[in-house]
One Martini backbone bead per residue (centre of mass of N, CA, C, O) as a GRO file, in nm:
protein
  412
    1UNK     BB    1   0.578  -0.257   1.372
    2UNK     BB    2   0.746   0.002   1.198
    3UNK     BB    3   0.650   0.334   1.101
    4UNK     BB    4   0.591   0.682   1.024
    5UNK     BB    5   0.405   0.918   0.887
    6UNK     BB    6   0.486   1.214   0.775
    7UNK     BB    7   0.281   1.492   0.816
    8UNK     BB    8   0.279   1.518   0.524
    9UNK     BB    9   0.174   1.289   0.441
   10UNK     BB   10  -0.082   1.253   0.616
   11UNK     BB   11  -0.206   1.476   0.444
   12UNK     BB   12  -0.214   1.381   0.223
   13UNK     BB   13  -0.369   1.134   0.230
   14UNK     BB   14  -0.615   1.270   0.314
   15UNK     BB   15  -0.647   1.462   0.065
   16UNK     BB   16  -0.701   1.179  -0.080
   17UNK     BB   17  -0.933   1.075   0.068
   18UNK     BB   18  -1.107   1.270  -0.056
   19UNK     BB   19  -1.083   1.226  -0.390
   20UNK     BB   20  -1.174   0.908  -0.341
   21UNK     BB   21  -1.432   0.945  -0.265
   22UNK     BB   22  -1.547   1.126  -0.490
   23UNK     BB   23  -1.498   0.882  -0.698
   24UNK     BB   24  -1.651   0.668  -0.619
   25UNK     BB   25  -1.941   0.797  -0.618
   26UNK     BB   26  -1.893   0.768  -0.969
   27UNK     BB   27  -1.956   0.509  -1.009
   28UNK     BB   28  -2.154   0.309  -1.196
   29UNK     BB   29  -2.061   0.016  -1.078
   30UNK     BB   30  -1.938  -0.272  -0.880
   31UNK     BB   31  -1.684  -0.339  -1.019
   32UNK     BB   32  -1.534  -0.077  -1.026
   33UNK     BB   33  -1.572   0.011  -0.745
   34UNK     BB   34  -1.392  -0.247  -0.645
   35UNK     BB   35  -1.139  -0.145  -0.826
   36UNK     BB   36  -1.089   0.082  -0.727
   37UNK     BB   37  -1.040   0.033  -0.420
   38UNK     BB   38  -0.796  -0.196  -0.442
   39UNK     BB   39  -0.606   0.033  -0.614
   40UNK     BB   40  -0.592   0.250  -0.355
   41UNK     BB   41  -0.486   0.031  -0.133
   42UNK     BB   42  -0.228  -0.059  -0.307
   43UNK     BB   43  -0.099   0.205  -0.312
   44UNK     BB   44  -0.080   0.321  -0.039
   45UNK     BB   45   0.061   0.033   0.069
   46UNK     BB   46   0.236  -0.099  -0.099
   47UNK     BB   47   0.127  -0.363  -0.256
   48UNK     BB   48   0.070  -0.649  -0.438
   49UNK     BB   49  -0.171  -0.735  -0.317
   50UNK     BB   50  -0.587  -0.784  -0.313
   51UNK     BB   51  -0.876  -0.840  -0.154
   52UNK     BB   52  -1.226  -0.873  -0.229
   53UNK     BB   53  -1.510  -0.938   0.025
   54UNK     BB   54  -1.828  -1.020   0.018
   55UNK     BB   55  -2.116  -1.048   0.158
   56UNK     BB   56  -2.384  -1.259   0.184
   57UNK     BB   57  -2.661  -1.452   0.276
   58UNK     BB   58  -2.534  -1.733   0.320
   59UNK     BB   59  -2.263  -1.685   0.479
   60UNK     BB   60  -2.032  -1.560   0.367
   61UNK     BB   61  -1.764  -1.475   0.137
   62UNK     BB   62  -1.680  -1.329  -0.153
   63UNK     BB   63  -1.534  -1.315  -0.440
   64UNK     BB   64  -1.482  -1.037  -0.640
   65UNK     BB   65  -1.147  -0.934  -0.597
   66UNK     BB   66  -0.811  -1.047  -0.764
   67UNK     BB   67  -0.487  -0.907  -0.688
   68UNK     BB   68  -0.147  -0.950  -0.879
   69UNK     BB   69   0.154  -0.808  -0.947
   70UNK     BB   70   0.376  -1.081  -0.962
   71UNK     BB   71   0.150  -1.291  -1.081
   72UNK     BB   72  -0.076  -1.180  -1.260
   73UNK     BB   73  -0.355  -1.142  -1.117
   74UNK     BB   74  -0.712  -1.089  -1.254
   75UNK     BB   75  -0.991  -1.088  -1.076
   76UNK     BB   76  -1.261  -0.937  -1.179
   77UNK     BB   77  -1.398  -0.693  -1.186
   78UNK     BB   78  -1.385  -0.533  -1.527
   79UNK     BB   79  -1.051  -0.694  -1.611
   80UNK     BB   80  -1.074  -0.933  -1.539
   81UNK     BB   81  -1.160  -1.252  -1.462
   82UNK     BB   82  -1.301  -1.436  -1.342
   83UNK     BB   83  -1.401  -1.592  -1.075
   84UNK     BB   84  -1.260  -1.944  -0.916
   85UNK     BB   85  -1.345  -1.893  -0.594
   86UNK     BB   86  -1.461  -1.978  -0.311
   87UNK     BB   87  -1.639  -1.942  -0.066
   88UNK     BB   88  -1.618  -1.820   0.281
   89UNK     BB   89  -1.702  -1.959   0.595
   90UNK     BB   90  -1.844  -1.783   0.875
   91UNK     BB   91  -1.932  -2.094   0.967
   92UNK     BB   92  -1.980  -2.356   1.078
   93UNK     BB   93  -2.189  -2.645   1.092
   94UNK     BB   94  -2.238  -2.575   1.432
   95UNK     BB   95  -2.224  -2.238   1.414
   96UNK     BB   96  -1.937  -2.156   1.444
   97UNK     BB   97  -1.695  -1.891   1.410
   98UNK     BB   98  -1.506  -1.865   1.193
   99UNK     BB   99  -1.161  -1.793   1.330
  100UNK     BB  100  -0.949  -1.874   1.110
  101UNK     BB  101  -0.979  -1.715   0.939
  102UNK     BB  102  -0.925  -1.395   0.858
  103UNK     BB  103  -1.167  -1.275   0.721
  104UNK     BB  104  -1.357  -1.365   0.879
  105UNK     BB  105  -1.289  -1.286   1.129
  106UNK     BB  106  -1.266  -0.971   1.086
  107UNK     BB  107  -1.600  -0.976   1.047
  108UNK     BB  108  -1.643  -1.032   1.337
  109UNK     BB  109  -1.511  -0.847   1.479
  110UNK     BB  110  -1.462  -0.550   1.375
  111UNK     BB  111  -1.184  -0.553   1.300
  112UNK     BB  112  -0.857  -0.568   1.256
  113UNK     BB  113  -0.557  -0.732   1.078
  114UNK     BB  114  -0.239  -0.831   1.144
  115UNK     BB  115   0.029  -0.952   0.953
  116UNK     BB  116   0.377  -1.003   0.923
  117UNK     BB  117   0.404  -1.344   0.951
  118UNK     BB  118   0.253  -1.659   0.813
  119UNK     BB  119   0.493  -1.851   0.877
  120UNK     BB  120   0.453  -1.785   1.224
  121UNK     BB  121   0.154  -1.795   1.226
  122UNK     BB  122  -0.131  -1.956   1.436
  123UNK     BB  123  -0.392  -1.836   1.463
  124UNK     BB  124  -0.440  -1.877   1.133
  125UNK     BB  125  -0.479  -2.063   0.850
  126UNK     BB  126  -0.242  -2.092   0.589
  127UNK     BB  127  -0.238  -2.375   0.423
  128UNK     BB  128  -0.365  -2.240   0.174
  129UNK     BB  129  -0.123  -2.086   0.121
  130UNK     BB  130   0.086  -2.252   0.085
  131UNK     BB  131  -0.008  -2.402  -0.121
  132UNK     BB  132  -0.018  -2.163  -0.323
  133UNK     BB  133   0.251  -2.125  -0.336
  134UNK     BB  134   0.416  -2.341  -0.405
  135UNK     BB  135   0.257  -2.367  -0.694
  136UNK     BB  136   0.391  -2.089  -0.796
  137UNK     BB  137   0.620  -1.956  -0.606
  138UNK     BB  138   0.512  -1.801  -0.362
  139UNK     BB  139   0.521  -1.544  -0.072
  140UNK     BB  140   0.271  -1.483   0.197
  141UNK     BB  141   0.347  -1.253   0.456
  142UNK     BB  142   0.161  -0.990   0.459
  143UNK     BB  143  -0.106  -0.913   0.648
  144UNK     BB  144  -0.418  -0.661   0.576
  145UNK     BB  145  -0.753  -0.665   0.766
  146UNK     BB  146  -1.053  -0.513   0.657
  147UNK     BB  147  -1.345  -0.472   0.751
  148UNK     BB  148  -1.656  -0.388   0.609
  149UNK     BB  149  -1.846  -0.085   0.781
  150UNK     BB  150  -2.122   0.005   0.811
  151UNK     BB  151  -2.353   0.249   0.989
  152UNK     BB  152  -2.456  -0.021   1.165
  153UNK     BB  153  -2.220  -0.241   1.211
  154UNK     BB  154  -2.229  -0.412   0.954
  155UNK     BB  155  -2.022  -0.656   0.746
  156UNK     BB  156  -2.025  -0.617   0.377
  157UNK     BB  157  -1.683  -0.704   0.449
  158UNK     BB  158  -1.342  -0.745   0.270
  159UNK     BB  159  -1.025  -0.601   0.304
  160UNK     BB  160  -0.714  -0.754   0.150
  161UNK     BB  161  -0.398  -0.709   0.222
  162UNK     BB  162  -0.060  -0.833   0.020
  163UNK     BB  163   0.279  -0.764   0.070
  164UNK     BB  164   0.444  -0.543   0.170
  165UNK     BB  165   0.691  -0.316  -0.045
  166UNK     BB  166   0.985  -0.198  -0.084
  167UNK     BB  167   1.222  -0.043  -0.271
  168UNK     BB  168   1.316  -0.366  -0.408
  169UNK     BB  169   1.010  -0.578  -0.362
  170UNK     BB  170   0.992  -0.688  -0.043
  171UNK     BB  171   0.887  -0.826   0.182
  172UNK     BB  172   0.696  -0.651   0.436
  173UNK     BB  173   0.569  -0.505   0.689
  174UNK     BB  174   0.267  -0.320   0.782
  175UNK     BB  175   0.247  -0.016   0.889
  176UNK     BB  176   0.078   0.125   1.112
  177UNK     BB  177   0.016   0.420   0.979
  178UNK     BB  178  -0.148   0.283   0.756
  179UNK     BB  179  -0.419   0.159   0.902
  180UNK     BB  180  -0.611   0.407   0.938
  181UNK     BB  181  -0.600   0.486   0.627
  182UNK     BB  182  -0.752   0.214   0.531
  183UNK     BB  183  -0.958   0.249   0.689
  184UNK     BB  184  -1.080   0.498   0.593
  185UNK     BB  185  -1.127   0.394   0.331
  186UNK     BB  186  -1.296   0.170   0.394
  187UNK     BB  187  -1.542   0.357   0.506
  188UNK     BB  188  -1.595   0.493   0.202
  189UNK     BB  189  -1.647   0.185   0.061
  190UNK     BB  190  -1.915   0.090   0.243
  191UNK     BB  191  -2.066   0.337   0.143
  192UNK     BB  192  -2.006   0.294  -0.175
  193UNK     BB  193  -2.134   0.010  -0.165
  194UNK     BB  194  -2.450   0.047  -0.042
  195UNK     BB  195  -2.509   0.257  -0.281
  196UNK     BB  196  -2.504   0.138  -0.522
  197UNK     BB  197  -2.669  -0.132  -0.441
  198UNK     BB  198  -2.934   0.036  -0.411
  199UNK     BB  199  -2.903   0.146  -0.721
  200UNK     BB  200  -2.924  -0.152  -0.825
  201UNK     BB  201  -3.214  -0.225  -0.697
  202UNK     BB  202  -3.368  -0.020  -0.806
  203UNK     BB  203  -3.294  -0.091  -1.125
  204UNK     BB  204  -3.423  -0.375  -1.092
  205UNK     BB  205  -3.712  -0.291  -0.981
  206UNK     BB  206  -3.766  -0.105  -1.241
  207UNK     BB  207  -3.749  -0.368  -1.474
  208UNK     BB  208  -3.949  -0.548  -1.324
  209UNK     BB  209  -4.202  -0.331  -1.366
  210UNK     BB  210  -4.146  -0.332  -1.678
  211UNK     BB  211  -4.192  -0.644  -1.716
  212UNK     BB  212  -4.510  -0.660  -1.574
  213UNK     BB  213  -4.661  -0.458  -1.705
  214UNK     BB  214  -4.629  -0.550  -2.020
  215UNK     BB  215  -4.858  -0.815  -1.874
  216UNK     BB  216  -5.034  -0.644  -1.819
  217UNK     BB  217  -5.237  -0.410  -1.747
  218UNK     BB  218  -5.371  -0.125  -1.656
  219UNK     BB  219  -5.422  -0.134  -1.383
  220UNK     BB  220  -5.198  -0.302  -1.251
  221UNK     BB  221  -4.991  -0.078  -1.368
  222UNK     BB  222  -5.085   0.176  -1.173
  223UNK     BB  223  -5.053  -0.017  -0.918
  224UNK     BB  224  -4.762  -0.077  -0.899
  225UNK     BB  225  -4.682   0.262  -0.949
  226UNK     BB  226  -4.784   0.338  -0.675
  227UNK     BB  227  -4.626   0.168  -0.513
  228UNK     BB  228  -4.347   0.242  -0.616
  229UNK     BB  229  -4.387   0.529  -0.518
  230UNK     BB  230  -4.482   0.524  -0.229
  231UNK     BB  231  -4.268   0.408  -0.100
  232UNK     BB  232  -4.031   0.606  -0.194
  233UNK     BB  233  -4.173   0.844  -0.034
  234UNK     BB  234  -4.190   0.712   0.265
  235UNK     BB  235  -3.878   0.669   0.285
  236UNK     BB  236  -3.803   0.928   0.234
  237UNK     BB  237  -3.964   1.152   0.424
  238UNK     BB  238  -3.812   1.039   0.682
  239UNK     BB  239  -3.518   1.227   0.555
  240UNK     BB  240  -3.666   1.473   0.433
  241UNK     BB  241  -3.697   1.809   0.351
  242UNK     BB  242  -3.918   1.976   0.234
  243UNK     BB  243  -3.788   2.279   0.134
  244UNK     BB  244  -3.480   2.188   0.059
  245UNK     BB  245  -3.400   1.814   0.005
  246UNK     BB  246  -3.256   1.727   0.231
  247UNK     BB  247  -3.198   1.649   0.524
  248UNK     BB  248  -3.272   1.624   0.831
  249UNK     BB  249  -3.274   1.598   1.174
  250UNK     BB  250  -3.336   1.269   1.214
  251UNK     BB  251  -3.072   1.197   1.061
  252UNK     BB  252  -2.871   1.312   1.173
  253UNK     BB  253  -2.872   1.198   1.464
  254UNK     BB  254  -2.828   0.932   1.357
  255UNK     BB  255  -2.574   0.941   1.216
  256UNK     BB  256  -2.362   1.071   1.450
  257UNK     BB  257  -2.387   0.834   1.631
  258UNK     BB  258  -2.264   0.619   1.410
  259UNK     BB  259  -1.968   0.794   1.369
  260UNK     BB  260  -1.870   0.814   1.607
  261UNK     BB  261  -1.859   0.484   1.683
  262UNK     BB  262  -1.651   0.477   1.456
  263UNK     BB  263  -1.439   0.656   1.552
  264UNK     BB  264  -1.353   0.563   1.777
  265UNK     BB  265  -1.247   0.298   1.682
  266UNK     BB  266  -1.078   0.403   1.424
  267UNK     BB  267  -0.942   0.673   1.482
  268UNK     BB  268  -1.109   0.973   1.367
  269UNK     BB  269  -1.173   1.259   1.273
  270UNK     BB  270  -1.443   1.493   1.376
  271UNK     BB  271  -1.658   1.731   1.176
  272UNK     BB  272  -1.846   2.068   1.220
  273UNK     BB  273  -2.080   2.241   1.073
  274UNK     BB  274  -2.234   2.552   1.115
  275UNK     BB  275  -2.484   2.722   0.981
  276UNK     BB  276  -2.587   3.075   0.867
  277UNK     BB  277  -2.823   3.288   0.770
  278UNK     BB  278  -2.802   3.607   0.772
  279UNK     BB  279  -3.087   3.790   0.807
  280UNK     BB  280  -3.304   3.638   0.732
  281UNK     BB  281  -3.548   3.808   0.819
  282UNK     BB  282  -3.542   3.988   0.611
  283UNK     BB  283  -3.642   3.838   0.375
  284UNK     BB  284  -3.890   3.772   0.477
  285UNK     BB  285  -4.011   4.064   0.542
  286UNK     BB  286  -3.964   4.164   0.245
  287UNK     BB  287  -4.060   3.920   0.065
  288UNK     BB  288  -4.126   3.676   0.223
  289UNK     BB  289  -4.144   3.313   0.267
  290UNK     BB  290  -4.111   3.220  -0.003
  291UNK     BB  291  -3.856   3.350  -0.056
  292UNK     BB  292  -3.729   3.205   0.172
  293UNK     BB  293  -3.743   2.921   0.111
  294UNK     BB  294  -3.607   2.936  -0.134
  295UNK     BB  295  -3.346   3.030  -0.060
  296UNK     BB  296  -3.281   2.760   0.120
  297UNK     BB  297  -3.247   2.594  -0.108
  298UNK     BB  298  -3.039   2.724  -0.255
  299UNK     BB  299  -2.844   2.684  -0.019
  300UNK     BB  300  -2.941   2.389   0.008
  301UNK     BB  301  -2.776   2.321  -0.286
  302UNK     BB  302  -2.462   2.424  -0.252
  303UNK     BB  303  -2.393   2.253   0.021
  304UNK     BB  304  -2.415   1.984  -0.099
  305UNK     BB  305  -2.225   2.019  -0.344
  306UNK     BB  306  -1.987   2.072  -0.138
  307UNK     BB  307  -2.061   1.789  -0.011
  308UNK     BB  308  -1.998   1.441  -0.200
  309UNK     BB  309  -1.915   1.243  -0.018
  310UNK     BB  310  -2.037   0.971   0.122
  311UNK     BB  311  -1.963   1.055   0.426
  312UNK     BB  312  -2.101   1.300   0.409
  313UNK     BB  313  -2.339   1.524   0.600
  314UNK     BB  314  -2.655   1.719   0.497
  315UNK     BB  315  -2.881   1.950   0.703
  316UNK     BB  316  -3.117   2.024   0.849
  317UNK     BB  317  -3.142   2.179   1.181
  318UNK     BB  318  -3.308   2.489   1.160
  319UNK     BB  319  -3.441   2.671   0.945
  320UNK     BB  320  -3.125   2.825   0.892
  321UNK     BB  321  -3.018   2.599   0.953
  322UNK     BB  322  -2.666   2.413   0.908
  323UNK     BB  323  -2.502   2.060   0.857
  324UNK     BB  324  -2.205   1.949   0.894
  325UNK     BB  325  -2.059   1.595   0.833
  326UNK     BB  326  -1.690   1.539   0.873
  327UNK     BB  327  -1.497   1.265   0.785
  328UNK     BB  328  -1.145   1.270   0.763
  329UNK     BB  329  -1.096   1.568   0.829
  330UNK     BB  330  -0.898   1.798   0.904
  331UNK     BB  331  -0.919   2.131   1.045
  332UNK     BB  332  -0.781   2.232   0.815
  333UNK     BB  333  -0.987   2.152   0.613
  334UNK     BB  334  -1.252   2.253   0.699
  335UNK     BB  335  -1.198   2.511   0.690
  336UNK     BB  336  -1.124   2.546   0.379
  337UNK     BB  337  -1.441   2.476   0.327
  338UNK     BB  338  -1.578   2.685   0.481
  339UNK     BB  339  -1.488   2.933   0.310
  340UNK     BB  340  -1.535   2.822   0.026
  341UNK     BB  341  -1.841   2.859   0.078
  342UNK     BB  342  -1.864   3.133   0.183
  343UNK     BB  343  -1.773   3.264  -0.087
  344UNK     BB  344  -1.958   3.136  -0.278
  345UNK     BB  345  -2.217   3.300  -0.154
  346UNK     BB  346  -2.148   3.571  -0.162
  347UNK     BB  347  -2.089   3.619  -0.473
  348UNK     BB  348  -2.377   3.521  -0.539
  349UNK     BB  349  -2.652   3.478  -0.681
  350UNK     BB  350  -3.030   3.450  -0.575
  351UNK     BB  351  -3.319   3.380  -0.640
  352UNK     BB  352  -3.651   3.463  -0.554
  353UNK     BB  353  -3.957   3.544  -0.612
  354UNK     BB  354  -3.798   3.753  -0.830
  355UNK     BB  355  -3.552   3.866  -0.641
  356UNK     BB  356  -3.227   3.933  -0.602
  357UNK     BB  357  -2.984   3.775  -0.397
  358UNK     BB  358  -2.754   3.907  -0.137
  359UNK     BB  359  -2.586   3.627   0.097
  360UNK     BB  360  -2.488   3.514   0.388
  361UNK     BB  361  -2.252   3.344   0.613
  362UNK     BB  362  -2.232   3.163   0.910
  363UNK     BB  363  -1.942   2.989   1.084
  364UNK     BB  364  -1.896   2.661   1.252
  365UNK     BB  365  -1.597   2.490   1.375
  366UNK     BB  366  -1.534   2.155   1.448
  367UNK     BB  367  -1.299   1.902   1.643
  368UNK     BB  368  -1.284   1.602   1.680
  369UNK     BB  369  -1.149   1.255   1.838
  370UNK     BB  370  -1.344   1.010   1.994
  371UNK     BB  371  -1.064   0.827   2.090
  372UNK     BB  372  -0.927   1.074   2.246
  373UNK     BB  373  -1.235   1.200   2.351
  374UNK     BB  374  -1.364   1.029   2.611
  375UNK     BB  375  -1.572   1.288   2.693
  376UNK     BB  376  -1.695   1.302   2.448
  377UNK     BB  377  -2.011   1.416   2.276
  378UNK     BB  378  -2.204   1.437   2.036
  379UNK     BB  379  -2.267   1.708   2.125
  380UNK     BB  380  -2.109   1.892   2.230
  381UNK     BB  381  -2.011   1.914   1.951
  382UNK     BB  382  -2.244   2.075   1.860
  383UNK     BB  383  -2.197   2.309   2.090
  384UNK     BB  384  -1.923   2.369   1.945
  385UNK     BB  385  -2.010   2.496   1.689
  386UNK     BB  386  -2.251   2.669   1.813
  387UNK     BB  387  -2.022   2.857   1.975
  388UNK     BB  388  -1.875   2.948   1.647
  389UNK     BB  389  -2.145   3.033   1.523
  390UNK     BB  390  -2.159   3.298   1.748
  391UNK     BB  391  -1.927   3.424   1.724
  392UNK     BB  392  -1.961   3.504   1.431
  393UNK     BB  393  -2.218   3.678   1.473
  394UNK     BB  394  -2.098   3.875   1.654
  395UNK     BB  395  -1.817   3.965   1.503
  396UNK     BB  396  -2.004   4.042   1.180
  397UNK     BB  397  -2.036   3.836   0.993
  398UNK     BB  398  -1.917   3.644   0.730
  399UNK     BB  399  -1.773   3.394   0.865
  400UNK     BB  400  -1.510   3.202   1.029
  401UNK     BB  401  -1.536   2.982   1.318
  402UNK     BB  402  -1.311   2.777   1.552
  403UNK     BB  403  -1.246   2.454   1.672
  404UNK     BB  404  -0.973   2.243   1.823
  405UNK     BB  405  -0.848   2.011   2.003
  406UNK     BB  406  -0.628   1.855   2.115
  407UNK     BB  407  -0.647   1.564   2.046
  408UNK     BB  408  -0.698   1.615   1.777
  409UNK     BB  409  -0.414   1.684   1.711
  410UNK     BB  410  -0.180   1.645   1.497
  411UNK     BB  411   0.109   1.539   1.497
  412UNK     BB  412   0.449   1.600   1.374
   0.00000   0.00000   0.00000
């Protein structure tokens, strides 16, 4: 494969990318959110065709959703007709992984695979593709098969592209460049992915507990009610900042080092904010903890709004300070949001226990690369934010102040 998005797309690719996270998240049920990721996937690489394949329990991998835009097929998602496939064996009957199929194996690997013409490759068994191309008269030749992996990096899925296509219609391998941009993709519908189900498996717990109750005394009722209460509040408290309500800083300890991890492996930089409030102290003086702690709240709850892609991470680090992780956001974007961010406190007016306060932001920007900063580590990063949001506050207070490493620095 040969062929590199210049500078100019590939901003623009990245740029798109923050667009369609924030769009992922607001998707309604599984259905719509499958078929949104297969079509801006399918959109970004120029492909004719596309499958989503979800891991079971069972040890499968089943079809979701499956798009052909020559063949006219539409199986799956919202739009589509049911899926009528079967599901994809993950291991054979004597336990060992199957890795002739090229989604199983992408699966095992956890890294993509890339296949440039299926008629000629060995290494994966493609007869059931020919046997299919037969029967309809179609041709599958290049295939981008990217796993979809958690934060833990267990493997929830396959997303897999079929046959880029040139300007003229004709199947072409898939560029290189575009292989990082898919897994960038691909990285924040696995997240997008693993929240809805939350939120569905929430919603359906809420339902069974509902038509539980209907059916049981009012003891009973009470009973499960509060267990379904503690459960959540025990949950979610290992992980909220009680004073602010967003994510806490052993929350954040734990995320930084699991998206380093998918960082370096995936090749993408990773961004970070470091934020403090100026004056903080003085608040807390004139006004008193009540109205600080408000005003903190306040203030967390304006940065979470403004970062709310599935994969970005926004904690309170301690005091007044916070911190936000931006995967996939070149350090010119990072740095636009932060000041951006910065201009929205300056101008805004904040209420605390009955007063009218007017407070400004110190920002701290770093952007690393983890798979070319092969010496960095993740606290590092922490330090290098740390260091730039000293600056800004020694420089004068209410400004962004960045820093981004050489090998961080997207070639031209």
């Amino acid at each position: 494969m040969e062929g590199r998005l210049d500078s100019q797309s590939q901003d623009s690719a990245y740029r798109r990318l923050i667009e369609i996270g924030i769009a992922l998240s607001a998707e309604k049920n599984l259905d719509s959110l499958l078929e949104h990721i297969l079509l801006e996937a399918k959109a970004m690489a120029q492909a004719d065709g596309g499958t989503i394949y979800l891991a079971t329990a069972r040890e499968t991998l089943e079809f979701s959703i499956v798009l052909n835009d020559t063949l006219k097929i539409a199986q799956g998602g919202v739009s589509g007709e049911p899926i009528s496939l079967p599901d994809i064996k993950l291991f054979h009957d004597e336990l060992t992984p199957n890795l002739s199929h090229i989604a199983s194996s992408a699966a095992h690997r956890g890294s993509s695979i890339v296949v440039d013409d299926s008629r000629v490759n060995t290494e994966f068994d493609f007869s059931g593709t020919r046997n299919f191309d037969e029967l309809l008269g179609y041709q599958s030749i290049s295939f981008l098969t990217v796993p979809l992996m958690n934060l833990s990096d267990d493997c929830v899925g396959v997303l897999q592209l079929l046959n880029a296509l040139d300007n003229a219609g004709n199947p072409i391998p898939f560029e290189a460049s575009l292989v990082p941009l898919i897994e960038a993709l691909a990285s924040q519908a696995s997240v997008a992915i693993e929240n809805r189900r939350l939120l569905d498996e929430q919603e359906e717990l809420k339902r069974q507990l509902e038509s539980e109750v209907e059916a049981r005394t009012e003891e009973l009722r009470e009973a499960l009610t509060k267990l379904s209460e503690a459960h959540i509040i025990l949950k979610e408290l290992n992980t909220i900042d009680a004073v602010t309500g967003i994510r806490n800083r052993q929350y954040f300890d734990d995320v930084l080092d699991q998206e380093w991890r998918r960082a370096k492996r995936q090749g993408y930089e990773v961004s970070m904010l470091m934020l403090d409030i100026d004056h903080f102290k003085k608040v807390n003086d004139t006004y008193g903890h009540l109205a600080g702690d408000e005003c903190l709240a306040a203030v967390a709850k304006e940065v979470d709004e403004s970062f709310n892609r599935p994969s970005d991470v926004v904690a309170r680090y301690g005091g007044e300070e916070f911190v936000v992780v931006l995967p996939y956001i070149s350090h010119e974007n990072a740095l636009e949001l932060a000041e951006s961010l910065r201009q929205t406190i300056e101008q805004n007016e904040y209420q605390a226990d009955g007063h009218s306060l007017k407070i400004t932001l110190s920002i701290g920007v770093a952007t690393v690369d983890p798979s070319k900063d092969q010496e960095v580590e993740p606290r590092e990063l922490i330090g290098l934010a740390d260091g730039m949001l000293y600056e800004a506050k020694s420089s004068g207070r209410n400004r962004v102040c960045s820093y981004v490493t050489k090998a961080a620095t997207r070639e031209g």
